[in-house]
Steps between C-alpha positions, in 0.01 A plus 500: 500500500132563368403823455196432641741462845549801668708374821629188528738388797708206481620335842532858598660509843589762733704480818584778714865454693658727814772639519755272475349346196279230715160384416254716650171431394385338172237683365393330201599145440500368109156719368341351185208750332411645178264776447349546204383838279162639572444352837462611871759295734503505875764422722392397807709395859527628887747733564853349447357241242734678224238710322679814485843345451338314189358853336850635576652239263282541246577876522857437458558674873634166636744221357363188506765268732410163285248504133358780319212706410436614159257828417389517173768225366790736684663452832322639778886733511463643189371878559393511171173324587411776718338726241226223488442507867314687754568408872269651804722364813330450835629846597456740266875767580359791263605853557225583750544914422423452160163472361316221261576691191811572592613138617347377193676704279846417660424155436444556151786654431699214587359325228574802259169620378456741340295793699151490299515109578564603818275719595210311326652128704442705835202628455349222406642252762391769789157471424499111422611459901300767605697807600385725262387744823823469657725510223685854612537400875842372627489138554585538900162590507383216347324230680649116522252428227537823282888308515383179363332688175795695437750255565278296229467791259891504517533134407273554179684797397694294237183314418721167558378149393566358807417660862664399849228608815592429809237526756282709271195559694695587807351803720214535241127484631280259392397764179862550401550111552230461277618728259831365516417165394282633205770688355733140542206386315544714247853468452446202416214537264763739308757230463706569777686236738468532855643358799436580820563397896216561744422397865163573412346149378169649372650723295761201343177321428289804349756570192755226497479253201767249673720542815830298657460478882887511659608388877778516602669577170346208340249434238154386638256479256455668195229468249172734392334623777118371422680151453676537864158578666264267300398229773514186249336222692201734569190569249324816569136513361269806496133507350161687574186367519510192630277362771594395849500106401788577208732723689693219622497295123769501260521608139195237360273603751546866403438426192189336557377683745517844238735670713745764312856351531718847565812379565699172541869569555736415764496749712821697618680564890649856561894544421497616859419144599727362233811743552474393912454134440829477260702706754346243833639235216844637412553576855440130621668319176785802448674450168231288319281682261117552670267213400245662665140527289207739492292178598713429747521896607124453520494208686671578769325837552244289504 
């Protein structure tokens, strides 16, 4: 395994049984992906796709029932890969009458620091999320939002190389969501690796370098995410100053006409329109991988 691959999953399969040992519900059926160092990577799905049951496999919380997944060249089982992660889970269970420094520093001391490293880790993640005013109020007080930054600043606390958010931007306002996605941003720009799940497509597409889409615990699509939305069969032009009789002309005429060619690209649908036209696909064709286009996204929007 490169070690240029952070995660890689290998007909990873997962299949939840009652009882009396029976098949219940298969969650994830035979997941290929690799994700590499340095990059953003989105996992995208409705509810009951298998997005959360894939994150707990990589976190080792799960055993896979067929295939493996492999952090950092180790099995996903082995705990000794957890000093290199950080994991903010959809719900955040923190000791709510504890405050931020407090939390914070309990964290750290799982990872035996030592106390100046501690004290100097805290301080420094409560004002990169933003709770430098409320660091000395219990976090019962906190808002659903104040949450999200702490349950953040609690998955950096071991500055890990690679980063687990579920549902990050969930409960924030449109500032913290903003926020939010910067700091992902800057994760990365520091080297980190990130994964994360959101409902929110916009967000997905603001900070995501590529993404898998999952449906019922299959593999849709994966590739980068300006590749998924570029509409290929579709040539976008922009210029100024042209005159009424060239608007409708193609490159030449621009040319000739002394326009300013700005831009001549094919242009790109939303991952909102490309996430719902897999899923229409997968549900009408179930267990066939999604053929489904941008162009074709576009062209039936259109």
């Amino acid at each position: 395994m490169s070690e240029e691959i952070v995660i890689q999953t290998r007909a990873l399969s997962k299949v939840y049984r009652d009882f009396w040992g029976r098949q219940k519900v298969r969650a994830l059926k035979a997941l290929d992906l690799e994700v590499h160092r340095g990059e953003v990577f989105g996992l995208l799905g409705p509810n009951g796709s298998g997005k959360t049951t894939t994150i707990k496999l990589i976190l080792g919380l799960l055993f896979p029932t067929e295939g493996e997944a492999l952090v950092f060249g180790k099995s996903a089982t082995d705990v000794g890969k957890n000093e290199r992660l950080g994991y903010l889970p959809e719900e955040s269970y923190l000791y709510r009458f504890l405050n931020a420094e407090e939390t914070l520093d309990f964290y750290a001391r799982l990872f035996d620091m030592s106390p100046d490293v501690r004290k100097e880790r805290v301080d420094a993640l409560i004002k990169q999320v933003g709770l430098d005013k409320a660091r000395k109020r219990p976090l019962q007080e906190y808002s659903k939002g104040m949450s999200r930054r702490i349950g953040l600043a609690q998955a950096l606390i071991n500055d890990p190389d690679l980063i687990l958010l579920d549902e990050p931007t969930s409960g924030l306002d449109p500032i913290g969501t903003r926020e939010m996605k910067d700091m992902i941003l800057r994760l990365k720009d520091e080297g980190k690796t990130v994964v994360m799940c959101s409902h929110l497509l916009a967000d997905v597409q603001d900070v995501c370098d590529r993404i898998a889409i999952l449906h019922q615990g299959e593999l849709k699509e994966l590739d980068r995410v300006d590749k998924l939305l570029t509409v290929a069969d579709v040539t976008q032009i922009r210029a100024r100053g042209l005159s009424k009789e060239c608007q409708n002309e193609i490159r030449d005429v621009i040319s000739r006409h002394s326009g300013e060619l700005m831009e001549m690209d094919n242009p790109t649908t939303t991952l909102e329109e490309l996430f719902l036209s897999i899923v229409r696909d997968s549900e009408a064709r179930p267990g066939r991988r999604a053929k489904v286009g941008a162009s074709e996204t576009v062209a039936d929007e259109g």
